[in-house]
The first five atom37 places (N, CA, C, CB, O) and aatype in JSON, in Angstrom:
{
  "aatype": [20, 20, 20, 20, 20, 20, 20, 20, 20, 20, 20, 20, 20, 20, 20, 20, 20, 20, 20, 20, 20, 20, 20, 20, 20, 20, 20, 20, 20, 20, 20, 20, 20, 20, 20, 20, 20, 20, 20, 20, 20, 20, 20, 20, 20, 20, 20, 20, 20, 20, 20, 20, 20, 20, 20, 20, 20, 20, 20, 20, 20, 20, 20, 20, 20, 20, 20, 20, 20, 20, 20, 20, 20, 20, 20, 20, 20, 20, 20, 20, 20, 20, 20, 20, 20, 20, 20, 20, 20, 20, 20, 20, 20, 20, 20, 20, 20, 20, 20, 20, 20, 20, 20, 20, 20, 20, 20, 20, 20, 20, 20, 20, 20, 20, 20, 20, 20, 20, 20],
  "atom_mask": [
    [1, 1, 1, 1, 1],
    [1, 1, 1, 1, 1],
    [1, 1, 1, 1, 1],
    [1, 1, 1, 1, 1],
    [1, 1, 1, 1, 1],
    [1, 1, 1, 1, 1],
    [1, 1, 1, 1, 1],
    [1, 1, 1, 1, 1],
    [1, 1, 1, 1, 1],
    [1, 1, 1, 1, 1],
    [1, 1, 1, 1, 1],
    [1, 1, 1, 1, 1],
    [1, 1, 1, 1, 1],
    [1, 1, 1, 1, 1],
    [1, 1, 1, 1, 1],
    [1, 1, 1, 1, 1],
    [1, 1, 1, 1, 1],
    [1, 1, 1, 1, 1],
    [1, 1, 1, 1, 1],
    [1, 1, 1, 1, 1],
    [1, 1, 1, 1, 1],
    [1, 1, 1, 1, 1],
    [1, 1, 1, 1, 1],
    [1, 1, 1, 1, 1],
    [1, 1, 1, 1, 1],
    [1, 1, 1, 1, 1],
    [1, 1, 1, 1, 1],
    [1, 1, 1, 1, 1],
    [1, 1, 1, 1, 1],
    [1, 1, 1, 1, 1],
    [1, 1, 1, 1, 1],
    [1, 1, 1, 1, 1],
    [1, 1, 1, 1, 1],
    [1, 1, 1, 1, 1],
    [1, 1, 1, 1, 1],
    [1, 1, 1, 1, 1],
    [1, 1, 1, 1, 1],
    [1, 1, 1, 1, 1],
    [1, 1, 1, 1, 1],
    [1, 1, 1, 1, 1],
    [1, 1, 1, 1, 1],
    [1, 1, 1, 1, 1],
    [1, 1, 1, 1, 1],
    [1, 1, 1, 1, 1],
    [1, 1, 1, 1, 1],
    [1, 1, 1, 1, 1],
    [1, 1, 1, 1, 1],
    [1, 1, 1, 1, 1],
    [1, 1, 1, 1, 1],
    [1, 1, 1, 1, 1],
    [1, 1, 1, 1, 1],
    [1, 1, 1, 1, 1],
    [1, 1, 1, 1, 1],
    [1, 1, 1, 1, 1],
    [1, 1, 1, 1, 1],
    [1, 1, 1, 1, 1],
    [1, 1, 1, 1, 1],
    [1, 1, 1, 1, 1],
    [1, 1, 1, 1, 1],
    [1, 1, 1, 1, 1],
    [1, 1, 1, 1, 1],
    [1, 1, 1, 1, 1],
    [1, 1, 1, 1, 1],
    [1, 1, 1, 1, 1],
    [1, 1, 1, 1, 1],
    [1, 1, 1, 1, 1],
    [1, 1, 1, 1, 1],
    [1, 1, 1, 1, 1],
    [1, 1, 1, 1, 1],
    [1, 1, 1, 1, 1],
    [1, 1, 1, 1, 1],
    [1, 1, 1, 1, 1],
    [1, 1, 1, 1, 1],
    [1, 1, 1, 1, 1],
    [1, 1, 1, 1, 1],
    [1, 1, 1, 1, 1],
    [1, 1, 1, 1, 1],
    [1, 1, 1, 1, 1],
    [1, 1, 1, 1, 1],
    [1, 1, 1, 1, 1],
    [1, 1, 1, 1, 1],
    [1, 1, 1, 1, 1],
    [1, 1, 1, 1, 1],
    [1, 1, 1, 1, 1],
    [1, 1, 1, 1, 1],
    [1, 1, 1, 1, 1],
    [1, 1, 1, 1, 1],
    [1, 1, 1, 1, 1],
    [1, 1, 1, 1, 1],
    [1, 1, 1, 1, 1],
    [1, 1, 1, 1, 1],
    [1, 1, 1, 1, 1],
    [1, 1, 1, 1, 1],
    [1, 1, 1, 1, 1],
    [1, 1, 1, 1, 1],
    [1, 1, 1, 1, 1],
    [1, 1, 1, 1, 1],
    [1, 1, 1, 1, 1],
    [1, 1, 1, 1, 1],
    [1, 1, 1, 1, 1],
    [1, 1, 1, 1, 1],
    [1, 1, 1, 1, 1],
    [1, 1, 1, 1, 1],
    [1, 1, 1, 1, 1],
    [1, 1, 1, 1, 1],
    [1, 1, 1, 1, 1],
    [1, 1, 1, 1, 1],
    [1, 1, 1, 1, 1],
    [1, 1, 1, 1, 1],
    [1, 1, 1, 1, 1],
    [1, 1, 1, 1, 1],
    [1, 1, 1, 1, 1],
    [1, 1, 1, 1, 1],
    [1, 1, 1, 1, 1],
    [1, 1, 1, 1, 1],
    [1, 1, 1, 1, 1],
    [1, 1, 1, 1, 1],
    [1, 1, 1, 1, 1],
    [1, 1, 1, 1, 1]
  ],
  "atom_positions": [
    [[-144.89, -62.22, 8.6], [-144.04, -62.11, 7.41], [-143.73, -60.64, 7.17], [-144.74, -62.75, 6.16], [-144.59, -59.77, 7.35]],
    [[-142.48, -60.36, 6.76], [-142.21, -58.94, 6.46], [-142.31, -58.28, 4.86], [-140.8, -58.74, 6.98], [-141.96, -58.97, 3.9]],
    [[-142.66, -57.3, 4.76], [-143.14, -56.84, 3.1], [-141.8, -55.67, 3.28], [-145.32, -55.97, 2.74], [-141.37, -54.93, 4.16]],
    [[-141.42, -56.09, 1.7], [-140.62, -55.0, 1.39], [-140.77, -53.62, 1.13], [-140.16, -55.27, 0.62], [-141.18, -53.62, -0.03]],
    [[-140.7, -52.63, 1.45], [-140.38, -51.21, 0.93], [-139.66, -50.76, -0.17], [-139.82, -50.62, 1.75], [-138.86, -51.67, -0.4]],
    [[-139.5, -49.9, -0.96], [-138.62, -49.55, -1.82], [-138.82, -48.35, -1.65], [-138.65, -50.02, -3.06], [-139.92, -47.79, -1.58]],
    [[-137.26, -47.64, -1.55], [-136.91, -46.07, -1.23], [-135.53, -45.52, -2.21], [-136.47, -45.93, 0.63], [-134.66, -46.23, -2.7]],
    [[-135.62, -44.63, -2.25], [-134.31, -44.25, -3.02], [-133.22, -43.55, -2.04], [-134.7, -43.17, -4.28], [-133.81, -43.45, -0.96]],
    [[-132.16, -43.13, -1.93], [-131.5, -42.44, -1.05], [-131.83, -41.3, -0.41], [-130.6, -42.24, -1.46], [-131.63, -41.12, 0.79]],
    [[-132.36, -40.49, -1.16], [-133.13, -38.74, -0.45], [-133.91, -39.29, 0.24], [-134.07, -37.44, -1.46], [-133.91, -39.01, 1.44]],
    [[-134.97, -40.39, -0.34], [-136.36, -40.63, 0.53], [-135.53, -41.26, 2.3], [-137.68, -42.29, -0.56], [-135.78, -40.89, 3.45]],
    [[-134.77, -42.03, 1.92], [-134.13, -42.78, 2.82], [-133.38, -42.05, 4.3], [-133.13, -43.45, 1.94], [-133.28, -42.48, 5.45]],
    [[-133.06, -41.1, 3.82], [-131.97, -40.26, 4.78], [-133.07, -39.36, 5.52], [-130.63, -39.17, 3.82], [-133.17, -39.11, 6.72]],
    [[-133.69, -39.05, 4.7], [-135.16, -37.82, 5.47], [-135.88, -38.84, 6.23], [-136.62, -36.9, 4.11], [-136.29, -38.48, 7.33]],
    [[-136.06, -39.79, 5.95], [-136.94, -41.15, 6.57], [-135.79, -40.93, 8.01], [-136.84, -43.21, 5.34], [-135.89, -40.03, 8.84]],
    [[-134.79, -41.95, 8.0], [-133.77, -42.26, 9.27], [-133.85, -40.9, 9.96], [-132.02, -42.69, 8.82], [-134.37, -40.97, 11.08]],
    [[-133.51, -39.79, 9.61], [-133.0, -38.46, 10.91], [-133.68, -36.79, 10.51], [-130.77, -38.21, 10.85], [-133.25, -35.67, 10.77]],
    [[-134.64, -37.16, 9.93], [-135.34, -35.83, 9.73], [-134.7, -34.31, 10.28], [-136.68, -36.05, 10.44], [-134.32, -33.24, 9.81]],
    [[-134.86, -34.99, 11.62], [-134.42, -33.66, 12.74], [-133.16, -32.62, 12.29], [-133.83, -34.4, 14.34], [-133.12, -31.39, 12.2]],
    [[-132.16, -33.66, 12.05], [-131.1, -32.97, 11.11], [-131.05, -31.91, 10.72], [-130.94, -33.36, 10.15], [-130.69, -30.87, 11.27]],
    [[-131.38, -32.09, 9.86], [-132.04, -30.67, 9.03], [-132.34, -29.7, 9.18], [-132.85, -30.59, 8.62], [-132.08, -28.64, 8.61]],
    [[-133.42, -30.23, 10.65], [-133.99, -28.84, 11.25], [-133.16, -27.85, 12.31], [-135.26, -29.22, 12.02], [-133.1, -26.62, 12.28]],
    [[-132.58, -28.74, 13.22], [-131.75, -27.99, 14.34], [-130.1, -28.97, 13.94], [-132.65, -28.3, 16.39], [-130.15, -30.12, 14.39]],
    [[-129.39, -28.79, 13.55], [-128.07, -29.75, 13.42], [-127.76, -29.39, 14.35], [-126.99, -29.76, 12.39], [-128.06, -28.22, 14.58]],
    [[-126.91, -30.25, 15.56], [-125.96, -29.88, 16.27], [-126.87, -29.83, 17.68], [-125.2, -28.54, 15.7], [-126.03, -30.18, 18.5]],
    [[-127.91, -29.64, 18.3], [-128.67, -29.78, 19.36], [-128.74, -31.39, 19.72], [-130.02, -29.11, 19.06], [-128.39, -32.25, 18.92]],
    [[-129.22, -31.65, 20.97], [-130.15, -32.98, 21.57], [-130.73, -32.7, 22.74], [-129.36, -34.3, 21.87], [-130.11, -32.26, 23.7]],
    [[-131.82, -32.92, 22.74], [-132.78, -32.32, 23.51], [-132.49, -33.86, 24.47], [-134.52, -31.83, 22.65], [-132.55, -34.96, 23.91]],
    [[-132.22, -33.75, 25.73], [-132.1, -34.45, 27.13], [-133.61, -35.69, 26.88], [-132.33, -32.97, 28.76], [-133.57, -36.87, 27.21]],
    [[-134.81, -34.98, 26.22], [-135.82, -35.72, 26.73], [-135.57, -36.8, 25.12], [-137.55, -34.68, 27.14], [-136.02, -37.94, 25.26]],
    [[-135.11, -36.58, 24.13], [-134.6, -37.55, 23.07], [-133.72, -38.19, 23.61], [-134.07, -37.04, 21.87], [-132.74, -38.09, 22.87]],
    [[-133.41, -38.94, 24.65], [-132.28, -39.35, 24.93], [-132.6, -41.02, 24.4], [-131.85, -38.98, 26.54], [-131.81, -41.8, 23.87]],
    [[-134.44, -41.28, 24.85], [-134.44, -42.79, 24.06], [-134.58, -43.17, 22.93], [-135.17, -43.51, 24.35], [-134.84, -44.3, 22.54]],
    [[-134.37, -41.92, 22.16], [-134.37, -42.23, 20.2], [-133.29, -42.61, 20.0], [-134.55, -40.96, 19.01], [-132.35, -42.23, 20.71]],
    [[-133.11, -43.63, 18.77], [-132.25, -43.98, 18.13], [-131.22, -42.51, 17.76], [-132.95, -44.78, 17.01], [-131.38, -41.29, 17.85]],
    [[-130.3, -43.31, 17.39], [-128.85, -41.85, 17.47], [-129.49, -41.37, 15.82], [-126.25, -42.65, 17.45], [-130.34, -41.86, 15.08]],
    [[-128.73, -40.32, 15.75], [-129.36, -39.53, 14.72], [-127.93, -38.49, 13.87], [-130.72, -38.48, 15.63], [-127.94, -37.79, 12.86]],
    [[-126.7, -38.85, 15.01], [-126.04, -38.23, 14.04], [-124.64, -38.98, 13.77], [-125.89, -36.8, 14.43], [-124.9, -40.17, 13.59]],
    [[-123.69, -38.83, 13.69], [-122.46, -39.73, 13.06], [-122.01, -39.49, 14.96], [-121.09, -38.85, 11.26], [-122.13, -40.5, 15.65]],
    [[-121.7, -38.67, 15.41], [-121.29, -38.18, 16.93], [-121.69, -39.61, 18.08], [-122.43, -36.51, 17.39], [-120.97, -40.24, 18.85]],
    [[-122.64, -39.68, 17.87], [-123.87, -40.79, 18.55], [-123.66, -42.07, 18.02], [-125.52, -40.44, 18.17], [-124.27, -42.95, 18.61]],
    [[-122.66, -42.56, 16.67], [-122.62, -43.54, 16.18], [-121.12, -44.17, 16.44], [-123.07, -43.32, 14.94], [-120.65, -45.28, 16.19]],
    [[-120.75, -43.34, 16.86], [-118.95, -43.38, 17.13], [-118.84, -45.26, 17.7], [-118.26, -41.8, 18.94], [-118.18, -46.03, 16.99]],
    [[-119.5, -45.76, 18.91], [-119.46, -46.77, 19.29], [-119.44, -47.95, 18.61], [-120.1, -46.72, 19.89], [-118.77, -48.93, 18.95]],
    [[-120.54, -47.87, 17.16], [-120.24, -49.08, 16.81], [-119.69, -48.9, 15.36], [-121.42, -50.0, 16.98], [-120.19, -49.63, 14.51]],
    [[-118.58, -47.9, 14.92], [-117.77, -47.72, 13.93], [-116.69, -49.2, 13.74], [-117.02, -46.3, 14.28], [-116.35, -49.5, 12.6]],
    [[-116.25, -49.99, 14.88], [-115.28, -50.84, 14.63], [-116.29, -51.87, 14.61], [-114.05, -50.93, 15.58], [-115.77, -52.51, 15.52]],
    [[-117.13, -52.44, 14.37], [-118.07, -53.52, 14.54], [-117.75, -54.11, 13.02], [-119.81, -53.03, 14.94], [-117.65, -53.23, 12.17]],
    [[-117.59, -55.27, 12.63], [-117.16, -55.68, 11.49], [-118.59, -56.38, 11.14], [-115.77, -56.57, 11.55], [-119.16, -57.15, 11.92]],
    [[-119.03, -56.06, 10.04], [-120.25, -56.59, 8.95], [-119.65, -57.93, 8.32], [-120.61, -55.33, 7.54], [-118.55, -58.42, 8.59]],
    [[-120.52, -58.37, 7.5], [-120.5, -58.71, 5.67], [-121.31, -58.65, 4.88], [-120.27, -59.81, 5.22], [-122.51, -58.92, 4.96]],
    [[-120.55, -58.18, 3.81], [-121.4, -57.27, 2.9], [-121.0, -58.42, 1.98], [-121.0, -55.45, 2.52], [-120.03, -59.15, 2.17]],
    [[-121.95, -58.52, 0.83], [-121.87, -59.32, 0.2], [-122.84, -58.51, -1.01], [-122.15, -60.63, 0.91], [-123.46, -57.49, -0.69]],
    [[-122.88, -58.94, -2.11], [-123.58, -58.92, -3.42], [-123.56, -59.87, -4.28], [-123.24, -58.03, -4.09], [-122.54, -60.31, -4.81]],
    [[-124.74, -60.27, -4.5], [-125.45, -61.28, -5.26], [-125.41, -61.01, -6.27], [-126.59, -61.56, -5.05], [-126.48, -60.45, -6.5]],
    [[-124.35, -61.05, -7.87], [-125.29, -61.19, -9.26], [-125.97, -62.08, -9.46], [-124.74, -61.23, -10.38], [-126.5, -61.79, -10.53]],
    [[-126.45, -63.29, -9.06], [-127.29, -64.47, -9.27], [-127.39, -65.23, -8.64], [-127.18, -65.04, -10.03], [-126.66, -65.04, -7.67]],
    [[-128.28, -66.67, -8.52], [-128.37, -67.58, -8.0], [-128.52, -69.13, -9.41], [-129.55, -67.13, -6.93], [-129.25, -69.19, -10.4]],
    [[-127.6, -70.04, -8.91], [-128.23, -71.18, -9.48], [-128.06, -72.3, -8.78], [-127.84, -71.42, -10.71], [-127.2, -72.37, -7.91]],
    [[-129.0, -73.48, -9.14], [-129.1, -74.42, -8.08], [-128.43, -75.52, -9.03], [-130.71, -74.72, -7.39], [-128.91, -75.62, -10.16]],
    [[-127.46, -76.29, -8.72], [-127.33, -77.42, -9.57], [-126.88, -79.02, -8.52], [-126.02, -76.9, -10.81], [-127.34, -79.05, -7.38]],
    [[-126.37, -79.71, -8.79], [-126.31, -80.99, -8.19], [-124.82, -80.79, -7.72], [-126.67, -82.33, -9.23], [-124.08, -79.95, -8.24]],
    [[-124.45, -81.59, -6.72], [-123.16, -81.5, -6.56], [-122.38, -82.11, -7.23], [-122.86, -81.7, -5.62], [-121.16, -81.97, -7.24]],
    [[-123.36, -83.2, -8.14], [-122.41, -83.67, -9.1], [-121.46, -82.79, -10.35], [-123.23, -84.58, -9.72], [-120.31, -82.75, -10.79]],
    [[-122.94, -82.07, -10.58], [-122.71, -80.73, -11.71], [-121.55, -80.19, -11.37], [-123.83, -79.45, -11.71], [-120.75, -79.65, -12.13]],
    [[-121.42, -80.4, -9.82], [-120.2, -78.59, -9.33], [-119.24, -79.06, -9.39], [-120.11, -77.64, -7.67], [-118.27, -78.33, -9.57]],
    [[-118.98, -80.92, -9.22], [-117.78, -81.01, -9.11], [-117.39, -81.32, -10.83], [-117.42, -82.13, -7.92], [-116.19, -81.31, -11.09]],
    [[-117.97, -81.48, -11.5], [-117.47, -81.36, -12.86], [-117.21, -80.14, -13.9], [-118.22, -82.05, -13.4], [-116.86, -80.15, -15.09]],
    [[-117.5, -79.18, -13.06], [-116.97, -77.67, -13.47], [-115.38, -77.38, -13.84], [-117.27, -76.7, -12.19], [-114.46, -77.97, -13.28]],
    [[-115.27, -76.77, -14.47], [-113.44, -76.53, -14.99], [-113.61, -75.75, -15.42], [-112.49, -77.32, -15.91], [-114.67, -75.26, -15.8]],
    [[-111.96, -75.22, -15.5], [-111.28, -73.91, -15.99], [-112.55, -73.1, -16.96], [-109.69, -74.35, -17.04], [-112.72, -73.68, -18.03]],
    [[-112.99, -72.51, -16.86], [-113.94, -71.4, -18.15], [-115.1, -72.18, -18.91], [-112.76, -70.81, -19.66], [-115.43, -72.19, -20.1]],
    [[-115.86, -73.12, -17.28], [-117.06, -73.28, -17.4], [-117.97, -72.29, -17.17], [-117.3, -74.13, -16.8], [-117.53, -71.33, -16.54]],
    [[-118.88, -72.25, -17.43], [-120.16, -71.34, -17.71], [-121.54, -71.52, -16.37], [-120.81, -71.95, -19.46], [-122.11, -72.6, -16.23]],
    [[-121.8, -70.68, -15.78], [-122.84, -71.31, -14.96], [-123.79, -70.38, -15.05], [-122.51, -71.66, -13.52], [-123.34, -69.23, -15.0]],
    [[-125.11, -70.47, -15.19], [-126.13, -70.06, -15.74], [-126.5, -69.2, -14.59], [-127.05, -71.1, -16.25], [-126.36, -69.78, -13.52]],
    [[-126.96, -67.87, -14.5], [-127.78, -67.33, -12.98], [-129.25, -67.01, -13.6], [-126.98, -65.6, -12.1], [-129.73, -66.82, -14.71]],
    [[-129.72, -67.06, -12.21], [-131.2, -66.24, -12.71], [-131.3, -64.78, -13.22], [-132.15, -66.15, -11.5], [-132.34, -64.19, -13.53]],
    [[-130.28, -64.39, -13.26], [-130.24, -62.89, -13.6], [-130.5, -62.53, -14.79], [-129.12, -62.31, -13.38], [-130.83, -63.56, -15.37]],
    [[-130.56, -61.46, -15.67], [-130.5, -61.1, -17.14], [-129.72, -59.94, -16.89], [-131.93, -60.84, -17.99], [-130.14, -59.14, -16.05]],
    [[-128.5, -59.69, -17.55], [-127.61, -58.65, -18.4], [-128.75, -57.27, -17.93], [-127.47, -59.12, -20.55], [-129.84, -56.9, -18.38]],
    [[-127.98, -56.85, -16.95], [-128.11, -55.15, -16.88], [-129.05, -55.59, -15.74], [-128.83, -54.0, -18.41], [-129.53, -54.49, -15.44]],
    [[-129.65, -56.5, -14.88], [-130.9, -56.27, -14.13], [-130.41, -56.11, -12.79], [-131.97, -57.43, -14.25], [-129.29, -56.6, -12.75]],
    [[-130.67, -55.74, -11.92], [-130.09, -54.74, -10.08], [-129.47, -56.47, -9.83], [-132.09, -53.82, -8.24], [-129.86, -57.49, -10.41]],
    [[-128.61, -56.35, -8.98], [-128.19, -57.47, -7.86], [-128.43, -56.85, -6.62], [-126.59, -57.98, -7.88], [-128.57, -55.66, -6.35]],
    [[-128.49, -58.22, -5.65], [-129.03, -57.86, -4.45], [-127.83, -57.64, -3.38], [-130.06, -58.96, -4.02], [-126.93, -58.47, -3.31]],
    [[-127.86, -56.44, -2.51], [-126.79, -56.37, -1.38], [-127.59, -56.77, -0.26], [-126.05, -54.88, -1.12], [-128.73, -56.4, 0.03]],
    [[-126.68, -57.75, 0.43], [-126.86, -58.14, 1.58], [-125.73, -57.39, 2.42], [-126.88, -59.6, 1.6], [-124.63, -57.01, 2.03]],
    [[-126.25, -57.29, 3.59], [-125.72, -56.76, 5.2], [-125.96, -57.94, 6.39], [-126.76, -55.24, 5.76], [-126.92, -58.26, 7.08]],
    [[-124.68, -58.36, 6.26], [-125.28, -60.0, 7.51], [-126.11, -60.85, 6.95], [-126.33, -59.66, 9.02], [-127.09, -61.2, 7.6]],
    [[-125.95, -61.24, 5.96], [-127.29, -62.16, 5.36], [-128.56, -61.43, 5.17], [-127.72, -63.38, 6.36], [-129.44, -62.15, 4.7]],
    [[-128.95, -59.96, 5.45], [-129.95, -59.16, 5.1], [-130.2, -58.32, 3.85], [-129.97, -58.49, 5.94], [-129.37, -57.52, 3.42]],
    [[-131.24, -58.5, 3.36], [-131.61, -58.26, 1.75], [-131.15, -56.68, 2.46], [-133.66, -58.69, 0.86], [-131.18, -56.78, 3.69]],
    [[-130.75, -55.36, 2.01], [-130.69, -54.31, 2.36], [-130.94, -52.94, 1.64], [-129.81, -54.42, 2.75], [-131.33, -51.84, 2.03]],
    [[-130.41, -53.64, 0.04], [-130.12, -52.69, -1.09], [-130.47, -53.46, -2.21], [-128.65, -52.14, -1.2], [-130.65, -54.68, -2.22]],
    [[-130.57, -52.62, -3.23], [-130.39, -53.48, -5.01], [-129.52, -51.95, -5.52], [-132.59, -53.94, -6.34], [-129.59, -50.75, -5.24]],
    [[-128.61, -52.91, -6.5], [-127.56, -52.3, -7.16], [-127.27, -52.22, -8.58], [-126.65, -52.75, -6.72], [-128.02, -52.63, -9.47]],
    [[-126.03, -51.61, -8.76], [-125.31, -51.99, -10.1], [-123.68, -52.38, -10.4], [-125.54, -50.86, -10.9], [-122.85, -51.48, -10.28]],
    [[-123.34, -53.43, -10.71], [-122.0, -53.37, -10.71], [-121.47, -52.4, -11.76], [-121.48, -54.68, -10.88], [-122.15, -52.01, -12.72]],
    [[-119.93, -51.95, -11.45], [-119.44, -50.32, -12.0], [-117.98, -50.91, -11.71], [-120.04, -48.53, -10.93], [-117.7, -51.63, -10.75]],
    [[-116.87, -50.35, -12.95], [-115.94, -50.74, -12.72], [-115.24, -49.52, -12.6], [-115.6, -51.66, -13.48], [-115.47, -48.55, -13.33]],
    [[-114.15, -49.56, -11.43], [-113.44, -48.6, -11.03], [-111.91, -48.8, -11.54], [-113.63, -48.52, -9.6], [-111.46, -49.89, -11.16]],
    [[-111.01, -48.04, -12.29], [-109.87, -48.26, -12.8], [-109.98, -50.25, -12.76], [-108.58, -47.33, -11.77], [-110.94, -50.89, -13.18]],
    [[-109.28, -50.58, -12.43], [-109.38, -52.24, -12.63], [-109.59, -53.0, -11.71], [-108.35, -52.84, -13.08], [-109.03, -54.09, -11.77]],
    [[-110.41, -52.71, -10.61], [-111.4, -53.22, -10.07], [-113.31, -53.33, -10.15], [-110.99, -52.81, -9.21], [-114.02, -52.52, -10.75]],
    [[-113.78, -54.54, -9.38], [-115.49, -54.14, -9.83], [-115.73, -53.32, -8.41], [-116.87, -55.83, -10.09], [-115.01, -53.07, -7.44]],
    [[-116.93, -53.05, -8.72], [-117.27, -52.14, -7.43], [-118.94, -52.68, -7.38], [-116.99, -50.09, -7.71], [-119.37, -53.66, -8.0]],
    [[-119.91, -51.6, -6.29], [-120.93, -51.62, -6.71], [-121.89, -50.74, -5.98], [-121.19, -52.78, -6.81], [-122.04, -50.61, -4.76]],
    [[-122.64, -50.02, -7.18], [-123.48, -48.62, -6.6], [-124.63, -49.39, -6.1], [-124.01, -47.27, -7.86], [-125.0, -50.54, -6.36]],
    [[-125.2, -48.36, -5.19], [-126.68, -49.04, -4.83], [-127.62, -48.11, -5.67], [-127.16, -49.01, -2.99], [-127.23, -47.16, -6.36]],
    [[-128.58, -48.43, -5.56], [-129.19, -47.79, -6.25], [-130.74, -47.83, -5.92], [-128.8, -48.15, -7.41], [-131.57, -47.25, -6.61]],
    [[-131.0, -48.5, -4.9], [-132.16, -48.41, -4.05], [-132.08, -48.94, -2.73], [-133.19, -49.01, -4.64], [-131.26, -49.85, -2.77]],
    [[-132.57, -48.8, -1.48], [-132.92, -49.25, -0.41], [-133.92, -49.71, -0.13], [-132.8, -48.69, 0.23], [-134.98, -49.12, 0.09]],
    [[-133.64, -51.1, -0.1], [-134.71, -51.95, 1.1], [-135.3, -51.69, 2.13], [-134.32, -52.8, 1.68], [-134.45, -51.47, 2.99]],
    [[-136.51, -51.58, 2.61], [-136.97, -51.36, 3.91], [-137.72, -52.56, 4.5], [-137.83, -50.18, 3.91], [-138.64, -53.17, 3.96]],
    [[-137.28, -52.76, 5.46], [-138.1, -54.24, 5.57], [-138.93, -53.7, 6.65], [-137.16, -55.83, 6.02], [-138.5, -52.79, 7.36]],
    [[-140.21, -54.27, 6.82], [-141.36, -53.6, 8.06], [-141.07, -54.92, 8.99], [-143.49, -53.33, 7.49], [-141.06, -56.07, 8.56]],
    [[-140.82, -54.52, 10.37], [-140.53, -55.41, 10.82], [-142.17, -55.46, 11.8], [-138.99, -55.29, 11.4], [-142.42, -54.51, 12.55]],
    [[-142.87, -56.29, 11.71], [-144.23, -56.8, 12.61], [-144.22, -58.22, 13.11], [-145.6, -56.74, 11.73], [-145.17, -58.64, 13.77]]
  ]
}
């Protein structure tokens, strides 16, 4: 079973590529089997299409319930007013957020990172 982590963005970025920081712009021949570390090294899978998705809630009801839903019915989530929603990446828990409205669209900040331990 995998246990979650919780990181914030600084913790997150120093976590993924440390090295950065230290020498930008080098790669040492014998790093060649580390994961890529800079945007240069990532070029390949820039066109790869995701889905991103965000969760404000979940509710479970009958299908009878769903099909009797109309115009400016109400459906209950597990959520409460102001509490993180969850971002998924491919069906993967990844982030928790906040929805934020941009001129007249919604948007949505993250506001923590998921780490999942994979064992």
């Amino acid at each position: 079973m995998s246990e979650e982590q919780n990181l914030d963005l600084a913790e997150l970025s120093s976590e993924i590529a440390p090295e950065l920081t230290e020498n930008p712009g080098e790669l040492d021949l014998a790093d060649q089997a580390q994961p890529p570390t800079n945007a240069k090294e990532l070029e390949a899978v820039y066109d790869i299409p995701v889905q991103v998705s965000a969760v404000l809630g979940k509710a479970n009801m009958q299908v009878s319930q769903l099909l009797k839903l109309g115009r400016g019915a109400v459906v209950e989530l597990d959520r409460k007013v102001g509490e993180a929603i969850d971002i998924y990446v491919n069906n993967r828990l990844v982030a928790r957020g906040e929805v934020v409205v941009v001129e007249d669209r919604l948007g949505v900040t993250m506001t923590e990172i998921i780490k999942m331990d994979r064992s």
